[in-house]
Every structure is written in C-alpha cells, then in structure tokens.
Backbone bond lengths (Angstrom), bond angles and torsions (degrees), N, CA, C in turn:
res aa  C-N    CA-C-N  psi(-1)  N-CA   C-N-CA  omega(-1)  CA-C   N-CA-C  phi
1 X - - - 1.464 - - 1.529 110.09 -
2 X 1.436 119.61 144.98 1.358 112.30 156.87 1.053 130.07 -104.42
3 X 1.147 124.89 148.88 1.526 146.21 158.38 1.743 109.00 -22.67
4 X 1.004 141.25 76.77 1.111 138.72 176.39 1.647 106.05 -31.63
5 X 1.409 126.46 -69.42 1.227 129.15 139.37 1.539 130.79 32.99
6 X 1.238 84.83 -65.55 1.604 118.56 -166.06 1.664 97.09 -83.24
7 X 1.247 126.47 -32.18 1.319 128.23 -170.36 1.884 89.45 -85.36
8 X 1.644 107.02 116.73 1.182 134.18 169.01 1.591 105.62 -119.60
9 X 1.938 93.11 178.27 1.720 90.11 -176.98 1.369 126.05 65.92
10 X 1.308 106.46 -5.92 1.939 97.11 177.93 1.434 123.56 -83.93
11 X 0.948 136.37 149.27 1.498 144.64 -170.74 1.040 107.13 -109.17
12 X 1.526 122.02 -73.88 1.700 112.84 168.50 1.096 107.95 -111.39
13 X 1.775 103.71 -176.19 1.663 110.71 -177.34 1.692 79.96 -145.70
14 X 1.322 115.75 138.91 1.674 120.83 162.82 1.314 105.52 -104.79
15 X 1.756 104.00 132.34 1.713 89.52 158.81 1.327 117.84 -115.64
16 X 0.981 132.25 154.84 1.458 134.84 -165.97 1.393 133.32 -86.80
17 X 1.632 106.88 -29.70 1.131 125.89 -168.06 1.985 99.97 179.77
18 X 1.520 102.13 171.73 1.064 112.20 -166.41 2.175 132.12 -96.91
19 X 2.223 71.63 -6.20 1.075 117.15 -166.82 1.781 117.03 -75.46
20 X 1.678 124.17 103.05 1.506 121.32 -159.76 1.324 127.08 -24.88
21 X 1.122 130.42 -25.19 1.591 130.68 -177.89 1.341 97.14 -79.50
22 X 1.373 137.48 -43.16 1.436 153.40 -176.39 1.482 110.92 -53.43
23 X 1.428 104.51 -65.11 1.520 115.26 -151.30 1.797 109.70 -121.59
24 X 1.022 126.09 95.81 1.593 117.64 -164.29 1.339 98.73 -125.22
25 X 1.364 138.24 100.77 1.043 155.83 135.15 1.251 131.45 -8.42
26 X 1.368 116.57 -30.22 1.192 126.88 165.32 1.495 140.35 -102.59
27 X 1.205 95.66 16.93 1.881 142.32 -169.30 1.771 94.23 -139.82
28 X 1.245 147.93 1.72 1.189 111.27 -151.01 2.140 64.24 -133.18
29 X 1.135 125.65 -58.64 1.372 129.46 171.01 1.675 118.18 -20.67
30 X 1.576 91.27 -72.24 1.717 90.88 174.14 1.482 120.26 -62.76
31 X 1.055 122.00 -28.40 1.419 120.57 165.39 1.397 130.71 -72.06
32 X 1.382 106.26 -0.51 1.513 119.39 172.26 1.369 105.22 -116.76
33 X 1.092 105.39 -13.01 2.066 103.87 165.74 1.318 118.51 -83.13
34 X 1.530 105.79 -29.93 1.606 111.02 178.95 1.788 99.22 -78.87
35 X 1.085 113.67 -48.76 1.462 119.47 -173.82 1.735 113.96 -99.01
36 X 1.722 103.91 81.24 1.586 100.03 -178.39 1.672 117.03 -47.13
37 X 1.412 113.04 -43.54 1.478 134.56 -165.64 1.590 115.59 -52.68
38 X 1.669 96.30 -30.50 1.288 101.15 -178.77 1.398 146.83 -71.90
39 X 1.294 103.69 130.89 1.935 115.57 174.25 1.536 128.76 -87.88
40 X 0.848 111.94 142.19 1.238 120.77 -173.19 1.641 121.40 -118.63
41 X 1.490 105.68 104.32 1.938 95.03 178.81 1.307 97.03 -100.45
42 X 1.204 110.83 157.77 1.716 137.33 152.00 1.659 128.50 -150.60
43 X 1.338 89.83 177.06 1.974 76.91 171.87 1.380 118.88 -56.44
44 X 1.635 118.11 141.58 1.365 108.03 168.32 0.706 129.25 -74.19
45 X 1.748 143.34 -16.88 0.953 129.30 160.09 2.056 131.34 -60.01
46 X 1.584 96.41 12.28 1.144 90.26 173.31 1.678 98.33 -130.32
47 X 1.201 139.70 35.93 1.245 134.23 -156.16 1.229 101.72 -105.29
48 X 1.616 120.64 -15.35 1.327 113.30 171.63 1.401 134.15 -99.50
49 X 1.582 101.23 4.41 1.434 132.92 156.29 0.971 119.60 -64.26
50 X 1.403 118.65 -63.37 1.749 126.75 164.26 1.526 98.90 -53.40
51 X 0.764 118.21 -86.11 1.657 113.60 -171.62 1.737 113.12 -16.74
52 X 1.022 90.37 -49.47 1.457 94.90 170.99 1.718 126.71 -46.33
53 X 1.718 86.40 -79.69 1.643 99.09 172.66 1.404 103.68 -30.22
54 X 1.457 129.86 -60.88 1.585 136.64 -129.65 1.572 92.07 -81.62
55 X 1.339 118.34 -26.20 1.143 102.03 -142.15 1.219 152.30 -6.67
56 X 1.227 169.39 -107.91 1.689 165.67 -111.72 2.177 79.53 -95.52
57 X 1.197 87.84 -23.27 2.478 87.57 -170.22 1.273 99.73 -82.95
58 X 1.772 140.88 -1.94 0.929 103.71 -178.38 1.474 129.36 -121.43
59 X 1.384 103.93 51.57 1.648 120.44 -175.99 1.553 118.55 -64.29
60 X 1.510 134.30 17.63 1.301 144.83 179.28 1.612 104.67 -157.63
61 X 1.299 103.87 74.36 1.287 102.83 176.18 1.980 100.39 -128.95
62 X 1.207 105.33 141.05 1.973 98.06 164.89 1.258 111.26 -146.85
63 X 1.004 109.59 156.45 1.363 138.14 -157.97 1.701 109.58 -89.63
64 X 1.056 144.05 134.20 1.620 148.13 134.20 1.675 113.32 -97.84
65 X 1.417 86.91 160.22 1.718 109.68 170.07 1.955 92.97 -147.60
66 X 1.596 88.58 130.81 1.675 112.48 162.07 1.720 104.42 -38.08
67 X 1.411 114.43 105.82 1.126 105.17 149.73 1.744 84.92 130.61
68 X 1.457 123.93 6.14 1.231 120.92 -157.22 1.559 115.39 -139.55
69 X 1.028 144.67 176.12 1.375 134.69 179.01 1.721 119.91 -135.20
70 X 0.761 128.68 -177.31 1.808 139.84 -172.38 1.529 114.03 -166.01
71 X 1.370 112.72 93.31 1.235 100.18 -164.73 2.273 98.44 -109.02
72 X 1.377 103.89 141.36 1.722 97.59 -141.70 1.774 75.36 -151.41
73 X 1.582 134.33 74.61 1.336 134.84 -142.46 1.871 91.54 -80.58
74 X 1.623 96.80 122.21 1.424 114.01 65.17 1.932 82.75 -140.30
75 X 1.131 137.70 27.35 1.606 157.00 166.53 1.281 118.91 -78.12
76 X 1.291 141.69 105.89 1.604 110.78 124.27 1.353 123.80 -95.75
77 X 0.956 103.23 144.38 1.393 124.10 -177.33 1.655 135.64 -91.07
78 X 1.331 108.15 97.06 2.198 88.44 -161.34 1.302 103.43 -116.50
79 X 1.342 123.48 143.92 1.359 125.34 172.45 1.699 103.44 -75.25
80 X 1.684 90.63 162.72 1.638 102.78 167.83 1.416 85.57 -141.43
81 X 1.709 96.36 166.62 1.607 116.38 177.04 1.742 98.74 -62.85
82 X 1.355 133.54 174.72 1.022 145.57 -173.08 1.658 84.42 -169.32
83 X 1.459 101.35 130.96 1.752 110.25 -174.23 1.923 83.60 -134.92
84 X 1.635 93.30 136.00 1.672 106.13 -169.06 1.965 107.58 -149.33
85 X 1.525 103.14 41.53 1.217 131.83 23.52 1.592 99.22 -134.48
86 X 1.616 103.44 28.92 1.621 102.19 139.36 1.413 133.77 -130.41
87 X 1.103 122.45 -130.36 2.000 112.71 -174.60 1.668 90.00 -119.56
88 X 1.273 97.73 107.98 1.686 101.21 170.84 1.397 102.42 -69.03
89 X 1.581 110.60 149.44 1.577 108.01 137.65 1.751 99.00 -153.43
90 X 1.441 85.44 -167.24 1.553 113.92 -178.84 1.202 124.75 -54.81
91 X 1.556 124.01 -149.31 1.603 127.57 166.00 1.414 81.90 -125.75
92 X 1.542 117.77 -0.55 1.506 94.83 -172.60 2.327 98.29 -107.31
93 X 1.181 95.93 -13.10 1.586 110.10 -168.89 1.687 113.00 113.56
94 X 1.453 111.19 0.49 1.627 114.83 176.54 1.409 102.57 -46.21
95 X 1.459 105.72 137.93 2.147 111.03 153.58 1.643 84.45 -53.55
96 X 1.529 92.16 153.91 1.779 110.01 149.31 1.554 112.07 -131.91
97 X 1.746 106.80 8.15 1.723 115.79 166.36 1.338 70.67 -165.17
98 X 1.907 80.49 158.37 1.718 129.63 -170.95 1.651 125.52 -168.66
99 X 1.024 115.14 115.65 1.476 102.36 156.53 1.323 134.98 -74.80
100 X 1.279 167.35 -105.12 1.124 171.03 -96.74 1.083 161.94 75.27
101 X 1.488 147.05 95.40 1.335 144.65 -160.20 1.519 85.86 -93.46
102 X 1.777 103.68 144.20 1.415 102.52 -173.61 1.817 82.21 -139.29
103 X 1.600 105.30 126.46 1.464 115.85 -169.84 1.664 105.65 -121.99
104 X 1.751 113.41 112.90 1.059 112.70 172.50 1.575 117.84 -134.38
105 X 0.836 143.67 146.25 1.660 133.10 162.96 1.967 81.15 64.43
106 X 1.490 91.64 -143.55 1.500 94.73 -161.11 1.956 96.87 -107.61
107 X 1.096 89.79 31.73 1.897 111.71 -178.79 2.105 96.34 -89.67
108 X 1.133 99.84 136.00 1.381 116.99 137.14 1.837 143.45 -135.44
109 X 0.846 133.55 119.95 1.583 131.30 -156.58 1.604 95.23 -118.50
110 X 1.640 88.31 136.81 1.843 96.14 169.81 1.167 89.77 -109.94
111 X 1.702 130.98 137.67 0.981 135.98 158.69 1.320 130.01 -107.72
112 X 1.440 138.74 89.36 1.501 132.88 -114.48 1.510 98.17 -121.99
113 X 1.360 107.98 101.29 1.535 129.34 175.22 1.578 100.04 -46.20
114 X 1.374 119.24 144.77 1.166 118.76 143.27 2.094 119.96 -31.67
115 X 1.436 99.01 121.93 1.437 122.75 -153.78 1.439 146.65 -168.64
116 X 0.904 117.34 94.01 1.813 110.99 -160.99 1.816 101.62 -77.19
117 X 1.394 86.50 -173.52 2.126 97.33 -174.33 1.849 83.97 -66.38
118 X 1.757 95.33 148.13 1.615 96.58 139.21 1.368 93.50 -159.93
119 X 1.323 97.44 -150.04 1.809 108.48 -151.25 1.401 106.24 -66.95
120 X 1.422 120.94 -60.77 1.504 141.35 168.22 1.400 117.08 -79.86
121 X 1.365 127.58 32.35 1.352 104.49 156.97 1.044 146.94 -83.91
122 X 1.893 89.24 -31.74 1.921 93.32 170.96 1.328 120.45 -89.34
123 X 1.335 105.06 -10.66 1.538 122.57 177.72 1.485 97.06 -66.84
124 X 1.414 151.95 -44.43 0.917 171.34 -116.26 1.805 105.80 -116.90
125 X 1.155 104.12 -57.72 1.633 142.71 -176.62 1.537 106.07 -72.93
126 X 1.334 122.08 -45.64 1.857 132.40 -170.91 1.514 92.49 -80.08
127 X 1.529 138.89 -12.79 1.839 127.47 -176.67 1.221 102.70 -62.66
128 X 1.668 121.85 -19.67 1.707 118.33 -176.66 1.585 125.31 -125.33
129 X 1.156 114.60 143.18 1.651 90.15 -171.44 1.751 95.83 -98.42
130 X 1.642 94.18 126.80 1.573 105.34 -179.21 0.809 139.23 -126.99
131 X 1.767 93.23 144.49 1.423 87.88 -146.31 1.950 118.60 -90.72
132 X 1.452 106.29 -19.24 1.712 97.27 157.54 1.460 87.66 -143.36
133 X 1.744 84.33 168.14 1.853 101.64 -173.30 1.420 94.69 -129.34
134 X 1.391 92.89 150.48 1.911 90.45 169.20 1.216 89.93 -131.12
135 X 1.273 111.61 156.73 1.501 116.76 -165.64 1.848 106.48 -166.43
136 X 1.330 110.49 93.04 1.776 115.72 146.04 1.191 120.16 -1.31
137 X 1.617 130.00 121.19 1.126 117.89 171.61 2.036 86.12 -146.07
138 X 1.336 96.63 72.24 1.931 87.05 148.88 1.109 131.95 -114.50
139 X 1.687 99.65 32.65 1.451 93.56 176.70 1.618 145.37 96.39
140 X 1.021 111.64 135.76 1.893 104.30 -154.25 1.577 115.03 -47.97
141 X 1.140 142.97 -9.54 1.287 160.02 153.53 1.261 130.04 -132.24
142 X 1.408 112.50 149.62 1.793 113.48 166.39 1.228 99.40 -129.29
143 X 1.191 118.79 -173.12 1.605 131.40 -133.16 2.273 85.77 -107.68
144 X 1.353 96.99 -22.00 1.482 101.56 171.25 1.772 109.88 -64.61
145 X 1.342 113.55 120.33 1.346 99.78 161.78 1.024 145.58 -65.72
146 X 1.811 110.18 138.91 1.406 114.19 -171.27 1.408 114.21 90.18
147 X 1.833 126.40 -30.54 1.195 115.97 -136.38 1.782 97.08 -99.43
148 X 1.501 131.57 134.36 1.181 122.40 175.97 1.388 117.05 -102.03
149 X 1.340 114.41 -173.19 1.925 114.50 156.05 1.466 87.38 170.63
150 X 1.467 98.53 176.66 1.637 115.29 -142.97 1.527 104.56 -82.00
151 X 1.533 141.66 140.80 0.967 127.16 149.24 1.632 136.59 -67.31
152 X 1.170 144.94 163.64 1.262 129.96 158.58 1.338 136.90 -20.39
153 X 1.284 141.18 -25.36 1.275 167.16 171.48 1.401 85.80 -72.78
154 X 1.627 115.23 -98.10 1.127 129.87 -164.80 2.059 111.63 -32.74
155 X 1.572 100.30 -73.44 1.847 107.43 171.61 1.997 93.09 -32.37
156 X 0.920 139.26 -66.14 1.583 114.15 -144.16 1.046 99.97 -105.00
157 X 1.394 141.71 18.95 1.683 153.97 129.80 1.342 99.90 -56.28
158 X 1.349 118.45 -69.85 1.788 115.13 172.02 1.277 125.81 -48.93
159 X 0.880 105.29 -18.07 1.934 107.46 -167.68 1.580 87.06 -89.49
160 X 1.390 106.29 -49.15 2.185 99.10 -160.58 1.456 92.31 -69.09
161 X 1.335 133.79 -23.17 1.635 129.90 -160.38 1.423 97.35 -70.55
162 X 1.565 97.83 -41.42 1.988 88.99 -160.85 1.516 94.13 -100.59
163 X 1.583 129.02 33.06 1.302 115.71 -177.27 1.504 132.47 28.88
164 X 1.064 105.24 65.01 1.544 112.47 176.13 2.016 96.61 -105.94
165 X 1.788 82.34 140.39 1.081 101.48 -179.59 1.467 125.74 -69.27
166 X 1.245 114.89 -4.55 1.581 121.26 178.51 1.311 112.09 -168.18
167 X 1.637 132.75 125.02 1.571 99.77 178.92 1.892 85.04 -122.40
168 X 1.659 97.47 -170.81 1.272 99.42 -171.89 2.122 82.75 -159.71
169 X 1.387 83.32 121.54 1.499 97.53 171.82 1.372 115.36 -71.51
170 X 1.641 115.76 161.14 1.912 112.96 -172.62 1.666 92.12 -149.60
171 X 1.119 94.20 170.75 1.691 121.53 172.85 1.763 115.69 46.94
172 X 1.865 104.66 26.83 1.587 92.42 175.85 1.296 102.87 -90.37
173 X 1.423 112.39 177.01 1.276 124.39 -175.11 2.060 110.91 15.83
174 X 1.213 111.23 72.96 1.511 139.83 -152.55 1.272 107.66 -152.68
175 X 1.433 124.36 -51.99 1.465 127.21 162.19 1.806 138.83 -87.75
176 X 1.188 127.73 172.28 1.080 97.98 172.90 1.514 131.19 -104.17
177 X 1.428 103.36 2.39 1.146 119.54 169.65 1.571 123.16 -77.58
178 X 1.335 109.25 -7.50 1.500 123.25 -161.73 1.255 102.73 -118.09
179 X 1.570 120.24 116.61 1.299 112.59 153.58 1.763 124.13 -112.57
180 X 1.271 100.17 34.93 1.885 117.52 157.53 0.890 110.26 -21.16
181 X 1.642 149.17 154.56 0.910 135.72 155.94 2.161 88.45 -139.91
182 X 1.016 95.54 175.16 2.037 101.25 -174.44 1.590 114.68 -86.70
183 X 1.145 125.23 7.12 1.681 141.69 -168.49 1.612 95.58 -80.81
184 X 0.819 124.63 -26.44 1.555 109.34 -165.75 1.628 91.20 -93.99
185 X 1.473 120.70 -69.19 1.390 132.79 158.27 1.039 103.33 5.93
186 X 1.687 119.68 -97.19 1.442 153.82 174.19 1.171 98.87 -24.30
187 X 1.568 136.03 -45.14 1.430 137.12 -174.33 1.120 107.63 -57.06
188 X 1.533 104.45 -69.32 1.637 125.83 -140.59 1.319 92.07 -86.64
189 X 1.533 135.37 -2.62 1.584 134.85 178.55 1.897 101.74 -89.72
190 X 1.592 98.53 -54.64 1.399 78.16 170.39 1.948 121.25 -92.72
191 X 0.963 104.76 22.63 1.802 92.65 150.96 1.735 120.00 -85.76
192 X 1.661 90.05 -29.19 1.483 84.00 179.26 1.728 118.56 -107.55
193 X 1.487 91.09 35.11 1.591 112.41 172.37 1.913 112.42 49.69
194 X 1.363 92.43 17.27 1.468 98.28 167.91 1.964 120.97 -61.68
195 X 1.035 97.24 137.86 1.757 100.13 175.06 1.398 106.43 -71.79
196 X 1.139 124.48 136.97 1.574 132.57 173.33 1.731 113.57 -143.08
197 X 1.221 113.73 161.11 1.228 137.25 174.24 2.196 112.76 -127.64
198 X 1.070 93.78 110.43 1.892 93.84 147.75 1.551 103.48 -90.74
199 X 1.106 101.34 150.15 1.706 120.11 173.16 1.396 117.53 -137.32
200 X 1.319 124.97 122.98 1.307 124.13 176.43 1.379 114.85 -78.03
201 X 1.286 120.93 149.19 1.548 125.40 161.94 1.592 129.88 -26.15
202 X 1.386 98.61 104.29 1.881 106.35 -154.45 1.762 130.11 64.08
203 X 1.070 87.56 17.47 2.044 111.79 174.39 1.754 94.78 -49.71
204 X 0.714 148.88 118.00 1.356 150.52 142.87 1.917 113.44 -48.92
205 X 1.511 110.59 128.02 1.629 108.18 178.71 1.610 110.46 -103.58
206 X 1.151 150.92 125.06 1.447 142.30 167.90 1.250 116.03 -96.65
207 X 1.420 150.97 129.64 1.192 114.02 -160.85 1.926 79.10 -165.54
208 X 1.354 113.07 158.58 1.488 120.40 170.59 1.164 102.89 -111.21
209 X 1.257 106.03 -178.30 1.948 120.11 -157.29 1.722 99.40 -88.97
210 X 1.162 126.66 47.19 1.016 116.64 170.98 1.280 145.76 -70.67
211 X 1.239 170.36 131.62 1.430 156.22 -127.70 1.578 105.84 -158.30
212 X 1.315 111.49 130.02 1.619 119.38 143.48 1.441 114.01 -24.48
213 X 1.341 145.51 139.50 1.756 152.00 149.13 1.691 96.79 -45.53
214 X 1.701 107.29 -46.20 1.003 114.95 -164.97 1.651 137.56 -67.03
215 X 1.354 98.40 -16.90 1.297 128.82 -169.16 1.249 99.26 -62.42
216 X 1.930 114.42 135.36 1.489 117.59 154.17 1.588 117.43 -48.35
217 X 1.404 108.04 175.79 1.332 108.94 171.21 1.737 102.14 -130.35
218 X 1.114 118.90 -177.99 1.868 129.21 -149.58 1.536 76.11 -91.26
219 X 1.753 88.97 146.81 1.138 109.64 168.96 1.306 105.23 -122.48
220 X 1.658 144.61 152.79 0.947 135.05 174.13 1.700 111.14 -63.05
221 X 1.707 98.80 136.75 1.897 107.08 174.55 1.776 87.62 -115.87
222 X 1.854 98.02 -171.24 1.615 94.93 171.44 1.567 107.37 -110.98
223 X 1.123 95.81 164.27 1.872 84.28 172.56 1.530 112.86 -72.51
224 X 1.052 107.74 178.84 1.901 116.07 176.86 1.352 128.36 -53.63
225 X 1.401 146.22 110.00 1.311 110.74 178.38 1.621 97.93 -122.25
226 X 1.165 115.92 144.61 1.623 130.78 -153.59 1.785 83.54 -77.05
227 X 1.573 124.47 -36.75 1.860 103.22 -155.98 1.877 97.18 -105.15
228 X 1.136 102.92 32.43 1.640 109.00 151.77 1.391 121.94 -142.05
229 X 1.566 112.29 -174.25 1.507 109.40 -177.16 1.594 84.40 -147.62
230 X 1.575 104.81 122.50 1.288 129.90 176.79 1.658 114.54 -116.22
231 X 1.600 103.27 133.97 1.316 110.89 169.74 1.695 132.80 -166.84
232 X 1.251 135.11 -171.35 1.494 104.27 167.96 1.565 98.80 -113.17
C-alpha cells in the first residue's frame, strides 16, 4: 500500500461516484494535506457529501453533471452518464456517478467509471476523438448490490466502438471481491486488432496525441451551472 502522504505534486483528484471503492475519505484527506493546491471534481449530486466529510479541507472542490463541462485551464472536464446498473441522480437531477472525457492540449482521455452498456454511452464517448481510454474491467457483478461494470469482452468492445487510440484496463484483480484477471481483455482486444496497454503498479505511460481516422469529433456541451441539474 502507499502512503497517501507520499503522493505529492497532484493538481486534481476526480471522484467518480460515492460508492467505497470510488471515494475513501481517508485516502482522499491525506492527499489533500500533502497537496494544499488541490481540487477535487465529482458528481454533483454528491458534492455536498464530500463537503461534508472534508470539512474545514474542502475549500476546492467542483461539481459536474453528465452532459456538462468544467473548464479549470489547462482541463476541461465533461461528465458522462455512469449506469450502476442505472443513471443515479438527485431530487434536484445531479449525476451521483460519471465517467469522464478529460480535454487538454490536443489530448483527450475517457476515464470510465465503473459502468455497464446503455443507450448513450458511446454516443456520448464518439463527441471526441480519443486518444487513450481506461476502462474497469471487474466484471459483470460485484458483491455491492445491484452495482455492475464491464467485463473484459465488454471494456475492449467499448474501446474499438469509440475508436480510441490506445486503451489500458484498471481495477482487475485490485479488489477483493474480484478475481478478473486481463486474459480475456487482452484476447478480445487483439482479435479485434484493438491497441492496448497492461501496466504494472506505478508503470509510467508516454504516449503522443495520436487518434483513430475513425474517431468522432466534439460536439458542443454547456458548461456547469451549480443552480441546475443537467442530464440525458
């Protein structure tokens, strides 16, 4: 394990959801003591939860909703639906899970919350041409109720759909409920001649702005506004 502590230099931290593997409070503190500077986005519909926990620590925190943006330079930041294994929200319409397109320089990153298929995801995912995906694979259930996300099969079906130029699988064999392992992934990426990465624990990635031909391009979203709740 590391020292949360020990993790310096960070600028942001995303959280995804509200859900324990996601959001740990007691990992999320020391990393905001080591790193004064730091911000923190998540769904808004959970921002006043965190706010809570953090208290007197959480003076740089912001909010997204699916369908919306945060732009915090040299970042923008956009929510996507995250279905677990449906689309939470608020009483007000807040996300309370999200994945993320993260837009910088001539970079785009999907960062893919724990999440099963739904109607708008790749539709959602194709507005940018991207250039790596990371994407969850523990598997058609966890021991949390109700809650889904993609198996191996599924992650490198998603990755070739939204043409991303490289993806890199996360969180297998990571939990203890999960015994995933990346073989099926790894398979079903190269049958469908998808680009992939394994990465070891603190592996460093280098990579240029490269893109699919195939890749959508950005469509205009709106930016964030804190006194609504936006979504599809």
């Amino acid at each position: 394990m590391v020292d949360p502590l020990s993790l310096t230099d960070i600028d942001y931290v995303l959280l995804s959801g509200a859900f324990p593997d996601r959001y740990d409070i007691d990992t999320l503190l020391p990393i905001r003591a080591a790193n004064p500077q730091l911000r923190i986005g998540m769904p808004a519909g959970i921002e006043s939860q965190v706010e809570d926990a953090m208290g007197s620590s959480a003076a740089h925190l912001f909010g997204i909703n699916a369908g919306t943006y945060v732009e915090m330079a040299p970042f923008t930041f956009h929510g996507i639906n995250s279905a677990t294994p449906k689309i939470y929200r608020d009483e007000s319409g807040n996300s309370k899970a999200l994945s993320y397109v993260i837009n910088f320089g001539p970079f785009s990153i999907f960062y893919g919350s724990e999440t099963i298929w739904h109607t708008n995801l790749i539709k959602e995912a194709r507005r940018w041409p991207i250039n790596l995906a990371i994407l969850p694979i523990i598997g058609e259930e966890s021991l949390m109720e109700g809650s889904k996300s993609f198996n191996g099969f599924q992650a490198a079906t998603f990755a070739k759909a939204i043409s991303t130029s490289l993806v890199i699988p996360s969180s297998y064999q990571t939990l203890d409920h999960s015994d995933v392992t990346s073989h099926e992934f790894a398979t079903c990426c190269e049958r469908l001649e998808q680009r992939y990465r394994l990465l070891q624990h603190g592996q460093r990635l280098t990579m240029g702005p490269v893109t699919d031909p195939s890749a959508g391009k950005a469509t205009d979203t709106q930016p964030y506004q804190k006194q609504y709740g936006l979504g599809y």
